[in-house]
N, C-alpha and C positions, 0 to 999 in steps of 0.2 A: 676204699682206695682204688681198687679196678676203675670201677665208674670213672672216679676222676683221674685216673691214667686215660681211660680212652676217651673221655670229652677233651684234655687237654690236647691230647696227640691228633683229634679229629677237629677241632677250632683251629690250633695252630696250625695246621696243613694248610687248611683255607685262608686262615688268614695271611701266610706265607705265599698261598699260589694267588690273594686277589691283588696284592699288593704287586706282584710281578706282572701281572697283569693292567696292570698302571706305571707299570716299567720303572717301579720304586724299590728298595730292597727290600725282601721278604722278612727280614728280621724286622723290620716295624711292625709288619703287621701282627710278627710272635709278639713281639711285646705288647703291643695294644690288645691282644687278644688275653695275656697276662694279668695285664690290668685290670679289664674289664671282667675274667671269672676269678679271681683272684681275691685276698680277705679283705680288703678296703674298697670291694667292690659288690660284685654279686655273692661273690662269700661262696662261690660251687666248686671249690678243691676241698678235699678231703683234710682235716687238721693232720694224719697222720704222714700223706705226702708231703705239708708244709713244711712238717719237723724234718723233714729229710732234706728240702729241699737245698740247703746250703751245699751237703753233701754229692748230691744229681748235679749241682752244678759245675762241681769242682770237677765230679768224673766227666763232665762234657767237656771242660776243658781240657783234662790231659788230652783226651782224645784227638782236640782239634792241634795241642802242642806237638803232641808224637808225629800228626802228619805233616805240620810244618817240617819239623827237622828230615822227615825222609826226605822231603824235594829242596830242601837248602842244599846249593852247590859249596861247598869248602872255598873250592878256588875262587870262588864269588864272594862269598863271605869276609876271605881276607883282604880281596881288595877293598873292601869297603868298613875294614877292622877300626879303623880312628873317625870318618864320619859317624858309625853305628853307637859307638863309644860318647862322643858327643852327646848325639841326639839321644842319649837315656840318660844325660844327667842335666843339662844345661834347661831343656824345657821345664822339665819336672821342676826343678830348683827354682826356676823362674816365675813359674805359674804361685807354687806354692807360697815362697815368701810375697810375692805381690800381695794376693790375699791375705797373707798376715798383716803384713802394713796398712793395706788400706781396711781391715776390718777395725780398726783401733776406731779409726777416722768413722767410717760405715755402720758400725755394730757398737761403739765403746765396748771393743774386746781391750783385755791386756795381748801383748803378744806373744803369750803361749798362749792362750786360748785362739788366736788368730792360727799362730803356727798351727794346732790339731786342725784346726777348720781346713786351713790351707789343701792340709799333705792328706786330707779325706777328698777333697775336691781333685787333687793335682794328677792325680793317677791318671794314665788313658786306658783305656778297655781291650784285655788279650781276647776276651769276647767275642768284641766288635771288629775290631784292626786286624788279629792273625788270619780269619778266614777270609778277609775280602783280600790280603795280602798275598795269601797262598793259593786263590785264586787269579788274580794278575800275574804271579809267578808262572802259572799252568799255563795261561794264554801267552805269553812271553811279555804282556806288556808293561812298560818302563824295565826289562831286560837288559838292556842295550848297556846300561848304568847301574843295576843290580837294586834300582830303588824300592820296589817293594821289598827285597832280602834286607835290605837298609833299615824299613819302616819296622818290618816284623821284628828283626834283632832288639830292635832299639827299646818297642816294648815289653818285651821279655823279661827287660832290664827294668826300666822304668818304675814296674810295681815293684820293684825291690828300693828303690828308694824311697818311694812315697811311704811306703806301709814301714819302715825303717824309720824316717822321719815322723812321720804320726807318733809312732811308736815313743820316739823320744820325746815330743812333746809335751804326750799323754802323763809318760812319766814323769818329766819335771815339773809337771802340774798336781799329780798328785805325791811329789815328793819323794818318788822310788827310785830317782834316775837324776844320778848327780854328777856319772864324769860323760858328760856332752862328748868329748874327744874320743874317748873309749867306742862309744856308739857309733859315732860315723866312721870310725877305723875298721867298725863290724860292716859297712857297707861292702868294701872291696873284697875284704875275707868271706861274706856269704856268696860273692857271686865265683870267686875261685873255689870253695868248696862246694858251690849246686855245679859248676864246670867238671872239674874232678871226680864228684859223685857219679855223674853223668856218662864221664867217659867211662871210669871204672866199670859199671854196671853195662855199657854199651857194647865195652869189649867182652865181657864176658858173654853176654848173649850173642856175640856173634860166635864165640867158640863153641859156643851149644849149638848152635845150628849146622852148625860144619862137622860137627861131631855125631849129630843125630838126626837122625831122618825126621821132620817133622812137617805138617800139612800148614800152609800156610796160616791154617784157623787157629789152629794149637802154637803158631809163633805170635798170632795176634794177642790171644789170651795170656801168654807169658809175659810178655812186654809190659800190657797193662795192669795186672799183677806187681812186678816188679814196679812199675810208675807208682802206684799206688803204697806201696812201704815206704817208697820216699818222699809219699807227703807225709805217710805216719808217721816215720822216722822224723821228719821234719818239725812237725808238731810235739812232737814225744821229746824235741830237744830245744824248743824255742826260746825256752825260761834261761838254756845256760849259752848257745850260742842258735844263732841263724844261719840257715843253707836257701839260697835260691832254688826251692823245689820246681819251680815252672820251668827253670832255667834248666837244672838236671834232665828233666823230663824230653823236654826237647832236645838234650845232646844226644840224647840217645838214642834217637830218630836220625839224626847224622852221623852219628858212627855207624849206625847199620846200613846208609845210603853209600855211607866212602869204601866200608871196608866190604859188602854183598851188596853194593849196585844193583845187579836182578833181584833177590831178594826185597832190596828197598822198594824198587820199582814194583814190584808185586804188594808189598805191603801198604803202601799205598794207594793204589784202587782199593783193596781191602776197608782201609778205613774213612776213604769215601764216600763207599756206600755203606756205612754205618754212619757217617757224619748224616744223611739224609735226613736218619731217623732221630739221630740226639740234639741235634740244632735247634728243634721244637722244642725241647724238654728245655734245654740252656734258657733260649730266647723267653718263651713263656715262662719259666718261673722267675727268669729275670723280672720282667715288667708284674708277676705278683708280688713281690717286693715292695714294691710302687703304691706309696698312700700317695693319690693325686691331692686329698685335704689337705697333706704336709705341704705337698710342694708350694703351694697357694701363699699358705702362712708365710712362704719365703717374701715373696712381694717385688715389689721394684729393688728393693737391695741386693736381695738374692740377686734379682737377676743382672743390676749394675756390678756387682763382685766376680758371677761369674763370664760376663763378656770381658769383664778387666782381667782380670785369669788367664782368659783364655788370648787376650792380646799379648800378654805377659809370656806366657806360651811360645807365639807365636814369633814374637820376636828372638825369645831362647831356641827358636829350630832353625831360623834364619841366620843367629852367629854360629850356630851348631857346623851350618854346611858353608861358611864363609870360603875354604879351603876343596870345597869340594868342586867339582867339573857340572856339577848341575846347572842347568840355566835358569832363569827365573820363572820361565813357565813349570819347569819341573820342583822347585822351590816353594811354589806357588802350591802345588798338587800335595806334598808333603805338609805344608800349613794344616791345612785340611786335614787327611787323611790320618791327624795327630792329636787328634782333638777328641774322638770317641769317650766318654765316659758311662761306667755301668757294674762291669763287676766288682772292682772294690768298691765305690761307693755303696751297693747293696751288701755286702760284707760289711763294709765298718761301720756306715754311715750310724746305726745306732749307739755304737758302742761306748762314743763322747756320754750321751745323756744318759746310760745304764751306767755308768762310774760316778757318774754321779758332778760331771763337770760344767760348771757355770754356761749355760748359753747351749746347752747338748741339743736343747728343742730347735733352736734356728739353724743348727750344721746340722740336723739332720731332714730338716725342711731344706737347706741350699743342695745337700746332698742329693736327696729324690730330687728336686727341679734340674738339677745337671744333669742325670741320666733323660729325664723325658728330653730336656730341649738339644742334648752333643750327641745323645745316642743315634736319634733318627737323621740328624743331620750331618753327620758326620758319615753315614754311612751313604747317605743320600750324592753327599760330594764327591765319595768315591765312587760311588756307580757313575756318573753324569761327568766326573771332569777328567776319569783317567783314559779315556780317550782324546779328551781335545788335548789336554795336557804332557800326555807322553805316547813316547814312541813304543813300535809296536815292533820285535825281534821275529 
């Protein structure tokens, strides 16, 4: 497993710095490079890093949610509380029943089998979107209108619907899940108990620090510590109710930014320069995930489903900010920058055809095809358009 810790950490760098070096995002080139040593490819990770890697993933992520929440302004956040609100329910919703509909039509799915497909495809990627987001926050750009705080909140939220909705799907396909209304009532109730979780645990770590003298290092490891029982915790209670754990995760990086500002401000440098080194591990085992022979199988339908999808999308982000002050060029840049797909489809994307549900082999072929074709390009738009497209604070 060494070995393949450090060819993965020494491929992805390169692949990360050549890609920059074509003024592309470097997270393509992690993923191509995932791909390519990866088990459906050259097969040179170790089976025992594989088994882990769902886990490496997830800890890459709190990592990059923690630092969101330390540079989220409050006062920024609430102006933009009802657009944010929006845009996590209306695309996601949009994208996913499309694809239900039209797979009946495309696939002769029923539509629960369409619905599962959908809400595996519908998700956008905290992956992909929170770090180019919390990057444009740092340079100030689209500032001015708090739009990337807009884009990041919204998906935060987002996989809480999808992965909620799958969920429901899954269930009334295989007959476990019969009051429909019950479960989407659990939608609002996980995102105010990952809020609440969140805060609770954010205030208390801020009283520990005020209380005890501690080195910035040993506040890092506290945090992510504590981030981490509340994905356990999360899972350890999934069967009887749901908590937005990504969601927690991140309040808790805002409460320590509101209530110890310096503090925050320190702690995120801190996890900066640890982001350097786990964005490789993220990105590449991301793209090991990736059977490119599945994606193939998808075919022209796959890919007529998910440009329909994603117009479906795009139109639900567009009623999203009907009310909002954006102008069309900045409307425009949001389109885009909402489109990323990658970490839950490489999560769920199997889990239709291990249950054992009619059609599991083509949603998980449409699945992998969505991460190759929203991932790079999606991240591609936000590097290239959030200059022409917004302003600069």
């Amino acid at each position: 497993m060494i070995f393949s810790v450090a060819m993965l950490l020494l491929f992805g760098l390169m692949g990360n710095q050549l890609f920059k070096l074509l003024k592309l995002p470097g997270l393509i080139g992690m993923l191509l490079v995932g791909v390519l040593i990866g088990p459906y490819a050259l097969d040179l990770l170790d089976e025992n890093l594989l088994a882990i890697s769902e886990d490496l993933r997830m800890m890459a992520l709190i990592i990059i949610l923690l630092k969101a929440g330390l540079n989220l302004n409050t006062e920024k956040l609430k102006s933009i509380g009802p657009n944010a609100s929006l845009m996590a329910v209306l695309p996601v919703l949009s994208e996913g029943l499309a694809i239900a509909a039209l797979s009946i039509w495309l696939l002769d799915f029923t539509f629960v089998q369409g619905g599962v497909l959908g809400f595996v495809i519908a998700a956008v990627s905290p992956a992909v979107v929170v770090p180019a987001m919390v990057k444009l926050m740092k340079k100030g750009t689209g500032m001015n209108k708090s739009i990337p705080v807009m884009i990041l909140s919204a998906a935060s939220l987002d996989d809480v619907f999808a992965i909620t909705l799958f969920s429901m799907f899954t269930g009334i396909y295989i007959g476990t899940q019969t009051n429909i209304v019950l479960q989407l009532l659990g939608i609002p109730l996980a995102i105010g108990l990952g809020i609440a979780l969140g805060l609770l645990i954010g205030i208390i770590v801020v009283k520990v620090f005020e209380r005890f003298h501690l080195r910035d290092s040993k506040k890092i490891v506290l945090v992510l510590a504590l981030s981490l029982f509340i994905l356990t915790f999360e899972r350890a209670l999934e069967d009887v109710i749901m908590i937005a754990s990504l969601l927690s995760i991140m309040t808790i990086g805002v409460v320590i930014a509101e209530k110890r500002a310096h503090v925050g401000v320190r702690l995120a440098d801190k996890f900066d320069k640890i982001w350097v080194f786990v964005k490789i591990f993220l990105f590449v085992l991301v793209g090991a995930a990736v059977d490119v022979s599945v994606a193939i199988d998808a075919g022209l339908v796959g890919l007529a489903l998910i440009a329909l999808g994603l117009l479906a999308r795009s139109i639900g982000v567009m009623v999203a900010m009907i009310k909002s002050d954006l102008n069309w060029q900045e409307r425009f840049f949001a389109v885009g920058a909402y489109t990323p797909k990658a970490t839950v489809q490489a999560a769920i994307g199997s889990i239709p055809l291990l249950m054992g549900i009619a059609g599991g082999e083509i949603i998980l072929a449409i699945a992998v095809l969505s991460i190759l074709l929203t991932a790079p390009l999606g991240a591609i738009w936000i590097n290239l358009s959030n200059k022409r497209l917004l302003e600069s604070s």
